[in-house]
CHARMM internal coordinates of N, CA and C (Angstrom, degrees):
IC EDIT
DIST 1 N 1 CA 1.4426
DIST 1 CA 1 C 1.5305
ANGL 1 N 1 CA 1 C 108.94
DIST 1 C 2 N 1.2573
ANGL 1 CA 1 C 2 N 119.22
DIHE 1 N 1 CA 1 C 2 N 124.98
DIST 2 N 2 CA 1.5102
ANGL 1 C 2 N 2 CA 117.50
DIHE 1 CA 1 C 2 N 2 CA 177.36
DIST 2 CA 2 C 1.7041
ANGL 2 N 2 CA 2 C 108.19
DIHE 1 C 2 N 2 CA 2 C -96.01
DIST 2 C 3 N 1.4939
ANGL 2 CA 2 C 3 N 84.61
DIHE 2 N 2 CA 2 C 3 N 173.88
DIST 3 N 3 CA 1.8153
ANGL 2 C 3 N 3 CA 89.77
DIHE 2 CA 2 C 3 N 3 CA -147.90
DIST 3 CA 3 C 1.6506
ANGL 3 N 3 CA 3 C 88.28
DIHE 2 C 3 N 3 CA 3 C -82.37
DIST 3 C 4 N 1.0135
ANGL 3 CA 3 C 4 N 131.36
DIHE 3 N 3 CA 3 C 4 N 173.11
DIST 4 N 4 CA 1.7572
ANGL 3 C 4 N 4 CA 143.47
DIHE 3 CA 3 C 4 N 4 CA -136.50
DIST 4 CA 4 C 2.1205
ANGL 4 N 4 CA 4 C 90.53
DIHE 3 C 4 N 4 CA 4 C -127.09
DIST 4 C 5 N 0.8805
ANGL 4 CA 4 C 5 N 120.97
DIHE 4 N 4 CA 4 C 5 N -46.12
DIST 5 N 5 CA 1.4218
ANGL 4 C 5 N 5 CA 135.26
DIHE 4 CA 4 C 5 N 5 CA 176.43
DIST 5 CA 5 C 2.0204
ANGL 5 N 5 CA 5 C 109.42
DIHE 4 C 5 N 5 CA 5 C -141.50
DIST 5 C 6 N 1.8290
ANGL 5 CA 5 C 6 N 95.91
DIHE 5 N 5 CA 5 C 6 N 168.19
DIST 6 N 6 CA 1.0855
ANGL 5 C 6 N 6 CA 138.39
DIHE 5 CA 5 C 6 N 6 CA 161.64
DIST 6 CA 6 C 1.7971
ANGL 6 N 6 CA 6 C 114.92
DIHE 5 C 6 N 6 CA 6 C -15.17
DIST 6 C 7 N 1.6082
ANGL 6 CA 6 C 7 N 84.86
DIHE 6 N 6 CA 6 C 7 N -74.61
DIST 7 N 7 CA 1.5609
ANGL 6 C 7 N 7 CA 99.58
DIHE 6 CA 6 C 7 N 7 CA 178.50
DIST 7 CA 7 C 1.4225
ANGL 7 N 7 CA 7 C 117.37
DIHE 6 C 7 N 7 CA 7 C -79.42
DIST 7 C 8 N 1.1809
ANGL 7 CA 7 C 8 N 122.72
DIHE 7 N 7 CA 7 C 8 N -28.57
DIST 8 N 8 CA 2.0192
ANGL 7 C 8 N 8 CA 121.20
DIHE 7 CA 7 C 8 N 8 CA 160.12
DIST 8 CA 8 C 1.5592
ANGL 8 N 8 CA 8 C 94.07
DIHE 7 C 8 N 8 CA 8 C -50.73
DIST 8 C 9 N 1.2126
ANGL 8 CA 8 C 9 N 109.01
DIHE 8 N 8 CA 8 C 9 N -54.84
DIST 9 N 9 CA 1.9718
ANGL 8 C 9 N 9 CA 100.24
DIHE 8 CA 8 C 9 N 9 CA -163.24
DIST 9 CA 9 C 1.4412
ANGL 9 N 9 CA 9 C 98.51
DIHE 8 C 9 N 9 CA 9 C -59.40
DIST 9 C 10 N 1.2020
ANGL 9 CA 9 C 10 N 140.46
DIHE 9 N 9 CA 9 C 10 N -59.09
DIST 10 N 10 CA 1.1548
ANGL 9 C 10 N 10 CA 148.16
DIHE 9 CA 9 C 10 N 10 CA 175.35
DIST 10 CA 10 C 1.6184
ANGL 10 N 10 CA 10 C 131.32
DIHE 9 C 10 N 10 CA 10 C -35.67
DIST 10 C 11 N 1.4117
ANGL 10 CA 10 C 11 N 99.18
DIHE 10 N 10 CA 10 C 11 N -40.26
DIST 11 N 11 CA 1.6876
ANGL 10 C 11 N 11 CA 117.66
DIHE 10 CA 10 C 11 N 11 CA 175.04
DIST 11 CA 11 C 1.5697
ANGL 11 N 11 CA 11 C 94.00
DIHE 10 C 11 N 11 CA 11 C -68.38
DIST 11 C 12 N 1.6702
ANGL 11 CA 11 C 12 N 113.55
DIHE 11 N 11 CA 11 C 12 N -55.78
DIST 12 N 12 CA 1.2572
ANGL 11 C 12 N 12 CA 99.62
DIHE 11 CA 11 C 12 N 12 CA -156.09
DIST 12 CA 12 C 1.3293
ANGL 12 N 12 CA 12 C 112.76
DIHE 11 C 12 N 12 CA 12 C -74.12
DIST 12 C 13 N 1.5262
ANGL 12 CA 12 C 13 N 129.95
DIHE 12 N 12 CA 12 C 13 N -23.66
DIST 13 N 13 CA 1.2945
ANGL 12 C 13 N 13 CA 124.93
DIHE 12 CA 12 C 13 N 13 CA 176.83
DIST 13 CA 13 C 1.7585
ANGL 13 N 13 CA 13 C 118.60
DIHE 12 C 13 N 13 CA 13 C -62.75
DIST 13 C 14 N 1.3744
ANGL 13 CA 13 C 14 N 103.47
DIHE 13 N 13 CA 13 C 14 N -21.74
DIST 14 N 14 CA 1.4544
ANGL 13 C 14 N 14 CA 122.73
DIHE 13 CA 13 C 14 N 14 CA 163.18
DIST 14 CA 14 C 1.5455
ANGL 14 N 14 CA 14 C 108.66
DIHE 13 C 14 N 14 CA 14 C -52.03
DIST 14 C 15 N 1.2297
ANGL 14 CA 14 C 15 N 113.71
DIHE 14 N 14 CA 14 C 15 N -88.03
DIST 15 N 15 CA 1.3821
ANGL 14 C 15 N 15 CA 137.87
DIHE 14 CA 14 C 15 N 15 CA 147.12
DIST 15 CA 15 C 1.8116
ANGL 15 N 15 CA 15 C 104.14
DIHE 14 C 15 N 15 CA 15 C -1.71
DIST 15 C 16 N 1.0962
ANGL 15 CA 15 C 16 N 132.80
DIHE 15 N 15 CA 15 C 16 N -77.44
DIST 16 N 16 CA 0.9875
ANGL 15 C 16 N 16 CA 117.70
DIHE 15 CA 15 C 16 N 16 CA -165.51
DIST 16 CA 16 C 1.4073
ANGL 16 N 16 CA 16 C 97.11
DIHE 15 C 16 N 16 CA 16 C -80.96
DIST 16 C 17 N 1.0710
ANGL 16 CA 16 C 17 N 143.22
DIHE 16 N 16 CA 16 C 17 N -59.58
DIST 17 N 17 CA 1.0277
ANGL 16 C 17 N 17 CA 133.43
DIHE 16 CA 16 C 17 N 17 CA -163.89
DIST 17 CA 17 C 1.8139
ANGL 17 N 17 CA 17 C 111.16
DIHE 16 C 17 N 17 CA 17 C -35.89
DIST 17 C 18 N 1.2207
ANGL 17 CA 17 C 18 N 121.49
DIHE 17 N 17 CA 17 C 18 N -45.24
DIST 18 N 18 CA 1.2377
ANGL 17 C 18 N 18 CA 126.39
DIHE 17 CA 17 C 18 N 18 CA -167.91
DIST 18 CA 18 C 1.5170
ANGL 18 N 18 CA 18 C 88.56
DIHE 17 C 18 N 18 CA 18 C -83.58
DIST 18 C 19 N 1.2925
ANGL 18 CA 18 C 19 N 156.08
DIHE 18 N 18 CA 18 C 19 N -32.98
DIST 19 N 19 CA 1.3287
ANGL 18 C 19 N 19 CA 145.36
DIHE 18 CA 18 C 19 N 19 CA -166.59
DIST 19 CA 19 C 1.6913
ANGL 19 N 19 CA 19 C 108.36
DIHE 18 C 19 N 19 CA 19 C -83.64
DIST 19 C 20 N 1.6691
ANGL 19 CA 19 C 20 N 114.57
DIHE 19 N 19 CA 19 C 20 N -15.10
DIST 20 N 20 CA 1.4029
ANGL 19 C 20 N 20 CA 115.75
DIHE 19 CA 19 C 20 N 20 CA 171.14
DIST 20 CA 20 C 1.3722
ANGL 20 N 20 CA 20 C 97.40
DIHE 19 C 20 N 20 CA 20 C -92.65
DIST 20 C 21 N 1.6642
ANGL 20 CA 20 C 21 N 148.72
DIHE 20 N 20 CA 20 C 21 N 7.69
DIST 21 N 21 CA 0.8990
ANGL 20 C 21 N 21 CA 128.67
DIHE 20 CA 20 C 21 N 21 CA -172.64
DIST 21 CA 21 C 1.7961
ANGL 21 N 21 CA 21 C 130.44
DIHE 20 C 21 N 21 CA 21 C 62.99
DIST 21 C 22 N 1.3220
ANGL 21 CA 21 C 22 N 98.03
DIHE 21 N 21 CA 21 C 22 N 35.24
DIST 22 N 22 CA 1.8047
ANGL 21 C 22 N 22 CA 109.75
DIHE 21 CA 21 C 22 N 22 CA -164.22
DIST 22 CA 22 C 2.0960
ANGL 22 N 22 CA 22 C 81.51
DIHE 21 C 22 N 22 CA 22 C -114.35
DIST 22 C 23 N 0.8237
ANGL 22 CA 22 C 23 N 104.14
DIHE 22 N 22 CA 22 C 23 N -23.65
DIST 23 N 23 CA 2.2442
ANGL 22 C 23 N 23 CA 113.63
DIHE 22 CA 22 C 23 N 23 CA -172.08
DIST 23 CA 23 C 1.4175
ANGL 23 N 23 CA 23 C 106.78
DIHE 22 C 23 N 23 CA 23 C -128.11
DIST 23 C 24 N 0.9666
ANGL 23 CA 23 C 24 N 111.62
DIHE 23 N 23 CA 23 C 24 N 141.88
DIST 24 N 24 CA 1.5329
ANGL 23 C 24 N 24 CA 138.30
DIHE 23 CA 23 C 24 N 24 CA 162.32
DIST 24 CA 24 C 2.0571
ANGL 24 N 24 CA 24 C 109.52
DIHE 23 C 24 N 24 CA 24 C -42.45
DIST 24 C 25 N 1.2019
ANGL 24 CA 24 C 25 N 103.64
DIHE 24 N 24 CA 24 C 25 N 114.03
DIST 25 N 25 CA 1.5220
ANGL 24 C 25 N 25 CA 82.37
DIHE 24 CA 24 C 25 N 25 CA 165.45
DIST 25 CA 25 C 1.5874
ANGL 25 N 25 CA 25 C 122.26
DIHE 24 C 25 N 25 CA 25 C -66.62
DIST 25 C 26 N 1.1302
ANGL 25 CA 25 C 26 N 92.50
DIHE 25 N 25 CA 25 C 26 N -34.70
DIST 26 N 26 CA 2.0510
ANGL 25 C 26 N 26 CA 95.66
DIHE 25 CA 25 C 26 N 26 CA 178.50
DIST 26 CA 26 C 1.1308
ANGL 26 N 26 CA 26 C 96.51
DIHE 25 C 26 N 26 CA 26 C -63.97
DIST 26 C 27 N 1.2049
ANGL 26 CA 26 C 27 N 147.74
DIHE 26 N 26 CA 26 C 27 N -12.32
DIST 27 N 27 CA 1.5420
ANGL 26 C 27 N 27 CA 121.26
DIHE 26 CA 26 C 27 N 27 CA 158.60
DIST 27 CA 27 C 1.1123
ANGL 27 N 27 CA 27 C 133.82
DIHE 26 C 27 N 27 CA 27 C -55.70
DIST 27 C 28 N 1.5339
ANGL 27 CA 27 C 28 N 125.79
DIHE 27 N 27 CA 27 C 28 N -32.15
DIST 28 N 28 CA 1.2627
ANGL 27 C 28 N 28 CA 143.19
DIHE 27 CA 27 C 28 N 28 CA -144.15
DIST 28 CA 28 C 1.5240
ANGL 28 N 28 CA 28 C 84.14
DIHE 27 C 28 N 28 CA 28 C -89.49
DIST 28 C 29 N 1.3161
ANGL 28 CA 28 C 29 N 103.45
DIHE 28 N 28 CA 28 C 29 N 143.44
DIST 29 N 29 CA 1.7880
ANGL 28 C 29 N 29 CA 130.97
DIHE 28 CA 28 C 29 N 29 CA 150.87
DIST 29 CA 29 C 1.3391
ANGL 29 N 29 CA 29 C 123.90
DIHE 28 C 29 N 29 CA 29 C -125.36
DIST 29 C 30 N 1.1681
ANGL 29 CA 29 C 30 N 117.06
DIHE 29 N 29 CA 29 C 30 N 163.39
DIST 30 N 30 CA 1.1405
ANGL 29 C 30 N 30 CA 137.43
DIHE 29 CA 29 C 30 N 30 CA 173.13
DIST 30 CA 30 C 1.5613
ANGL 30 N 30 CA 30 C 103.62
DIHE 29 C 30 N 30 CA 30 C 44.04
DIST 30 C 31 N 1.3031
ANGL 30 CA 30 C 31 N 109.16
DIHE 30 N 30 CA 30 C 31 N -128.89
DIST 31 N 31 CA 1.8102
ANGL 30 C 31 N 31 CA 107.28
DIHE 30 CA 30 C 31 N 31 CA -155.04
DIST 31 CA 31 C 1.9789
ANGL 31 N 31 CA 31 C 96.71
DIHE 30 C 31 N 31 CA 31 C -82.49
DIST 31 C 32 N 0.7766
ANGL 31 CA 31 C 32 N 112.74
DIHE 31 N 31 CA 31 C 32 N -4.03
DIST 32 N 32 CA 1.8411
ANGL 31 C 32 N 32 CA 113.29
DIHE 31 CA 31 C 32 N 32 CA 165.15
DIST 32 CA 32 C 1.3580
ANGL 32 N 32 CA 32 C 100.55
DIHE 31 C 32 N 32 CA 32 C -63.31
DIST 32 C 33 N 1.8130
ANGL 32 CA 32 C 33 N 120.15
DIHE 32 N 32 CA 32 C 33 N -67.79
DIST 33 N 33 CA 1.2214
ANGL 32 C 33 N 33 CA 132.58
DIHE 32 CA 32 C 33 N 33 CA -172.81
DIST 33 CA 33 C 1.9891
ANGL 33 N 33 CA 33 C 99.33
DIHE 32 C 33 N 33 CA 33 C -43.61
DIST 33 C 34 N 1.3777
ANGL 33 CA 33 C 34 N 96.26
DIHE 33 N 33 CA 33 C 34 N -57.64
DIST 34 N 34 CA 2.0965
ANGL 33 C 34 N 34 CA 91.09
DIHE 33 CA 33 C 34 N 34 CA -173.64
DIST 34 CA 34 C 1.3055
ANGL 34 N 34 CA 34 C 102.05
DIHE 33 C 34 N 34 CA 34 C -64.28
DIST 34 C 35 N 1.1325
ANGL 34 CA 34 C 35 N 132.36
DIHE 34 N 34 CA 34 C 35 N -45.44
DIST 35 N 35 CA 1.4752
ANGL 34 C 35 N 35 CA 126.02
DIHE 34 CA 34 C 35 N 35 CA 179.12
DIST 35 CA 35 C 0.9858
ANGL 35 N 35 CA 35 C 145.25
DIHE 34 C 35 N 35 CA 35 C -48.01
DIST 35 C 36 N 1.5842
ANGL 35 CA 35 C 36 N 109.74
DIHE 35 N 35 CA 35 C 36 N -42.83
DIST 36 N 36 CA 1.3012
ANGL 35 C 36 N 36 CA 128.50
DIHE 35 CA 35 C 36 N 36 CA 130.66
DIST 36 CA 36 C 1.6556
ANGL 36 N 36 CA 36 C 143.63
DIHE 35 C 36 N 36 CA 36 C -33.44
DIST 36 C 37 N 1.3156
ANGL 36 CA 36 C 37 N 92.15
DIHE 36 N 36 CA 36 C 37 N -23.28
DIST 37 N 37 CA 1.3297
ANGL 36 C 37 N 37 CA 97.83
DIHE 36 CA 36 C 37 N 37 CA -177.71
DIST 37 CA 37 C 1.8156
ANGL 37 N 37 CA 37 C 99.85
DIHE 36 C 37 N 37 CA 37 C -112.84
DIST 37 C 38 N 0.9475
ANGL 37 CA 37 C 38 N 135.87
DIHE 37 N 37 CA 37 C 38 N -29.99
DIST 38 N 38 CA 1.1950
ANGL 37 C 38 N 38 CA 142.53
DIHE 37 CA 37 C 38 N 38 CA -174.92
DIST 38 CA 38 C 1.7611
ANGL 38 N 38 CA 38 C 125.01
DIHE 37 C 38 N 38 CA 38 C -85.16
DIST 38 C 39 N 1.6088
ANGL 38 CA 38 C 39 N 98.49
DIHE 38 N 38 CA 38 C 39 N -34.38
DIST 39 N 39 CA 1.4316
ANGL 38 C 39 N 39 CA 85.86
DIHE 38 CA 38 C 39 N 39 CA -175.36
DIST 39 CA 39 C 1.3313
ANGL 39 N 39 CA 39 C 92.60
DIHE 38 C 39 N 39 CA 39 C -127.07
DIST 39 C 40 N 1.5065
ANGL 39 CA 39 C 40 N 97.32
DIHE 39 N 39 CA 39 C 40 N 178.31
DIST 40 N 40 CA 1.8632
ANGL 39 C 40 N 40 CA 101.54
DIHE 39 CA 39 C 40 N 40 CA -157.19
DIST 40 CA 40 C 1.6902
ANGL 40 N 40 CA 40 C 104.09
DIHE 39 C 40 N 40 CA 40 C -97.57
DIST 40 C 41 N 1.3037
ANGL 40 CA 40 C 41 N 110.82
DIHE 40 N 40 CA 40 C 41 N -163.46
DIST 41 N 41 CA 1.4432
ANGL 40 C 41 N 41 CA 102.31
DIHE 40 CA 40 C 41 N 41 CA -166.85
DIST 41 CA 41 C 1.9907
ANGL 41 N 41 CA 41 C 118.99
DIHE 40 C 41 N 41 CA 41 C -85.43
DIST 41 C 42 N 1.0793
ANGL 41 CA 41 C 42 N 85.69
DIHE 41 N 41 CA 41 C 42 N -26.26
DIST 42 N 42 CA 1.4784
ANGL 41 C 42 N 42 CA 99.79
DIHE 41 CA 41 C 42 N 42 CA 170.57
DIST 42 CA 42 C 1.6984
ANGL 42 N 42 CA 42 C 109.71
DIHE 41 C 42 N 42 CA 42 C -68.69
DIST 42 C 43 N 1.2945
ANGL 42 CA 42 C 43 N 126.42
DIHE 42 N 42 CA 42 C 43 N -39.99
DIST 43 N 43 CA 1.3030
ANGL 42 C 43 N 43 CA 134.71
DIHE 42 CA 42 C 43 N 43 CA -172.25
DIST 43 CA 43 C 1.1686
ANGL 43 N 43 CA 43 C 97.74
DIHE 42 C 43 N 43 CA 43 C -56.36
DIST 43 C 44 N 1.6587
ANGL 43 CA 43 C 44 N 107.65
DIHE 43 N 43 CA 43 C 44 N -66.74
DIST 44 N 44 CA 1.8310
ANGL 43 C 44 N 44 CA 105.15
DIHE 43 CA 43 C 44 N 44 CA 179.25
DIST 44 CA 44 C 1.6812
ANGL 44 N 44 CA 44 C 121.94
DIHE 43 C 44 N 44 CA 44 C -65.15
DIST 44 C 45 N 1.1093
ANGL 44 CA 44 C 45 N 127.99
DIHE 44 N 44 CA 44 C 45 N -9.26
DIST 45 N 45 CA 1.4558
ANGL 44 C 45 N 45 CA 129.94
DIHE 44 CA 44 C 45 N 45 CA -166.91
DIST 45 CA 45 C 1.9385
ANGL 45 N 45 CA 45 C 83.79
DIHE 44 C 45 N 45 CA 45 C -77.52
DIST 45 C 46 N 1.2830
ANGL 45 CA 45 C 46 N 120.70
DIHE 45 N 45 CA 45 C 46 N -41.85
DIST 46 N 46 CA 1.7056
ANGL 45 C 46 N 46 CA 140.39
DIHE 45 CA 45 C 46 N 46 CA -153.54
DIST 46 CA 46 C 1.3895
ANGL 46 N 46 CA 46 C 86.94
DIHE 45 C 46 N 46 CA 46 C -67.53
DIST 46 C 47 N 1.5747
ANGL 46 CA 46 C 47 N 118.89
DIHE 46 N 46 CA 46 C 47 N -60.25
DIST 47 N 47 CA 1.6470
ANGL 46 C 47 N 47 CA 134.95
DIHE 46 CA 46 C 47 N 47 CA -168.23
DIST 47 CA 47 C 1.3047
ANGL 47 N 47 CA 47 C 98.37
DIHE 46 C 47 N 47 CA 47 C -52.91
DIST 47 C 48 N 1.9374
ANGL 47 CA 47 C 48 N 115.08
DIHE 47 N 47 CA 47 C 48 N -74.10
DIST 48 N 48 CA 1.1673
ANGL 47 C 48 N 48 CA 124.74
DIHE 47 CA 47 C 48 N 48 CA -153.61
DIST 48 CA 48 C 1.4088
ANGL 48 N 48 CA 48 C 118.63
DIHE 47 C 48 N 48 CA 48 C -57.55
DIST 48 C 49 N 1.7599
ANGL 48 CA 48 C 49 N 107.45
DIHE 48 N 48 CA 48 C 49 N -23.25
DIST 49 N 49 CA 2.2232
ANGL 48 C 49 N 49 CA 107.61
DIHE 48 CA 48 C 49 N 49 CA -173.92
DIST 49 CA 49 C 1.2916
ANGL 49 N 49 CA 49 C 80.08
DIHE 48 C 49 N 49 CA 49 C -110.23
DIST 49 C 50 N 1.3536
ANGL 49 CA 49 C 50 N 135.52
DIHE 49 N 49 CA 49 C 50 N 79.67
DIST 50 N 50 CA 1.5107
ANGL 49 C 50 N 50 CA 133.71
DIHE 49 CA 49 C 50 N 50 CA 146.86
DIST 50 CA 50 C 1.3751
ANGL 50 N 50 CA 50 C 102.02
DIHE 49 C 50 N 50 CA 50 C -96.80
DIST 50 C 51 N 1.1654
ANGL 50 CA 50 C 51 N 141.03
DIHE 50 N 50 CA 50 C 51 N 138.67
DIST 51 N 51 CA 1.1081
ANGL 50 C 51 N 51 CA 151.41
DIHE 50 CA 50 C 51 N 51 CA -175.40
DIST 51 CA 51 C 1.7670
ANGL 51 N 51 CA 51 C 100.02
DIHE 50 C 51 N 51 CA 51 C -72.18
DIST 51 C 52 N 1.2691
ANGL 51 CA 51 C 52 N 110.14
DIHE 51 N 51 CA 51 C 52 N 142.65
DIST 52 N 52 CA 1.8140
ANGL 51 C 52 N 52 CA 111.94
DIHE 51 CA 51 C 52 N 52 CA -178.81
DIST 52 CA 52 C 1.2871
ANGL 52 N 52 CA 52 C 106.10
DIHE 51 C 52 N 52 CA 52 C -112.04
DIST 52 C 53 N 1.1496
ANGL 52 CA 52 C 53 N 117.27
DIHE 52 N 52 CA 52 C 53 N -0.28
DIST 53 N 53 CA 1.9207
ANGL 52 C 53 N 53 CA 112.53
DIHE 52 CA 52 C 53 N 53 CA -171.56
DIST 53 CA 53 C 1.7079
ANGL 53 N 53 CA 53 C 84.86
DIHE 52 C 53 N 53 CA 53 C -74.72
DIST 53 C 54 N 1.3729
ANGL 53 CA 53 C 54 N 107.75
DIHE 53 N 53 CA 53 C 54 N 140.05
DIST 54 N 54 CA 1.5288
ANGL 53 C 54 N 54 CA 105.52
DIHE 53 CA 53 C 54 N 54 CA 176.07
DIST 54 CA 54 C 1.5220
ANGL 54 N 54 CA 54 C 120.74
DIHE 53 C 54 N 54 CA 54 C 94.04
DIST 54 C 55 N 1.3714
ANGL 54 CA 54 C 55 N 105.88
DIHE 54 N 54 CA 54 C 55 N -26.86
DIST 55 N 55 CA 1.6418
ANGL 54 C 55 N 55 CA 112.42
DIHE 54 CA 54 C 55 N 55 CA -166.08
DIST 55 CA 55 C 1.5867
ANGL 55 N 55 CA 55 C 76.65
DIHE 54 C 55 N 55 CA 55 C -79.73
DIST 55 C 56 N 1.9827
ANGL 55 CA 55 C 56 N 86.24
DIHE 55 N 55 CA 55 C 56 N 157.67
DIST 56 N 56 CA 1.6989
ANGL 55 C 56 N 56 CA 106.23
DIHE 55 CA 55 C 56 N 56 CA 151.63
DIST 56 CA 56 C 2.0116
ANGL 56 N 56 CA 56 C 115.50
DIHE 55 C 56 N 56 CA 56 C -76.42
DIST 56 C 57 N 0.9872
ANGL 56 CA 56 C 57 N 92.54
DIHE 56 N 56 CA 56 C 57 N -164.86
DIST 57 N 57 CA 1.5734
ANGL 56 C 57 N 57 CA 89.04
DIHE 56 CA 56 C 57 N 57 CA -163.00
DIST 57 CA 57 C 1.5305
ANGL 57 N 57 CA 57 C 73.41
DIHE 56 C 57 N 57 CA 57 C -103.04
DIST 57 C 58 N 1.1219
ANGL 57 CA 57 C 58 N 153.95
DIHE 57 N 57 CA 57 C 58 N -45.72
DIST 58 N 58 CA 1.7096
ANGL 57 C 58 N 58 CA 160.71
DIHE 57 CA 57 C 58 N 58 CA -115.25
DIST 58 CA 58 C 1.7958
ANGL 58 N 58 CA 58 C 100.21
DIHE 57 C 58 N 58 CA 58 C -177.51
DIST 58 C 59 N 1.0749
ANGL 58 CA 58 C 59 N 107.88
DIHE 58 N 58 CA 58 C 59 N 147.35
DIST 59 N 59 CA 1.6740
ANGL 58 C 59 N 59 CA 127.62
DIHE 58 CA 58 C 59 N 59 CA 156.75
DIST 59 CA 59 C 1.4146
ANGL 59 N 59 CA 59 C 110.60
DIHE 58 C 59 N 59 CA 59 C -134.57
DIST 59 C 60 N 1.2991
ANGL 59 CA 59 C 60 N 110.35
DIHE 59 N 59 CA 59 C 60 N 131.00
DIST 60 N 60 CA 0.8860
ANGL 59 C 60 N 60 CA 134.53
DIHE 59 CA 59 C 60 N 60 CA -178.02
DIST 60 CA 60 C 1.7753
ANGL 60 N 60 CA 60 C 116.81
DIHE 59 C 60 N 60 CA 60 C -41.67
DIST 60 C 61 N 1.3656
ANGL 60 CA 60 C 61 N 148.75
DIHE 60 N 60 CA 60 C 61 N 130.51
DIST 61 N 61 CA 1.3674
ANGL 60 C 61 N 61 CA 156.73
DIHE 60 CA 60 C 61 N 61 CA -177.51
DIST 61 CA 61 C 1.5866
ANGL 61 N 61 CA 61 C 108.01
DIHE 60 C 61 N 61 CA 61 C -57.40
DIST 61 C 62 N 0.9985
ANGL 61 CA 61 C 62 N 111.70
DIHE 61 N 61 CA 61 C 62 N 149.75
DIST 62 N 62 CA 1.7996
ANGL 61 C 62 N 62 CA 121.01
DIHE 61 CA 61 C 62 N 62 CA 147.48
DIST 62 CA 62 C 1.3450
ANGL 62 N 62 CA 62 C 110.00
DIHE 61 C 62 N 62 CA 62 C -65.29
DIST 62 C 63 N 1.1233
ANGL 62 CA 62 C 63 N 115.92
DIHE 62 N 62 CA 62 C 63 N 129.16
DIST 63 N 63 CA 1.2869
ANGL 62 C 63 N 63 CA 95.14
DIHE 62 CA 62 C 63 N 63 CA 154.47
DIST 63 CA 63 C 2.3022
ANGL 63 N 63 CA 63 C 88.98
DIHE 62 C 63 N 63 CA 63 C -164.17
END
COOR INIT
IC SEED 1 N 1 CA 1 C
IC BUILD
């Protein structure tokens, strides 16, 4: 599944980075920090090389 916007691609490259042990987990915030903890390493490798030409910078929340 590729990431929907900018900042999904961004969290998850966060995200993995700290799940290969290359970043600090106490660094991580917000949806990097859950991402990290929730999906596996392949999930984020899928998120993190989504191409951004085209993405929004943000998508809009559920709520």
């Amino acid at each position: 599944m590729p990431a929907k916007s900018k900042a999904q691609q961004k969290a998850a490259g966060a995200a993995l980075s700290a799940k290969r042990g290359e970043t600090k987990k106490s660094e991580l915030r917000g949806a990097s920090k859950s991402m990290e903890k929730s999906m596996s390493e392949k999930q984020l490798e899928e998120f993190a090389s989504t191409k951004r030409k085209g993405k929004p910078e943000h998508v809009a929340g559920r709520h």
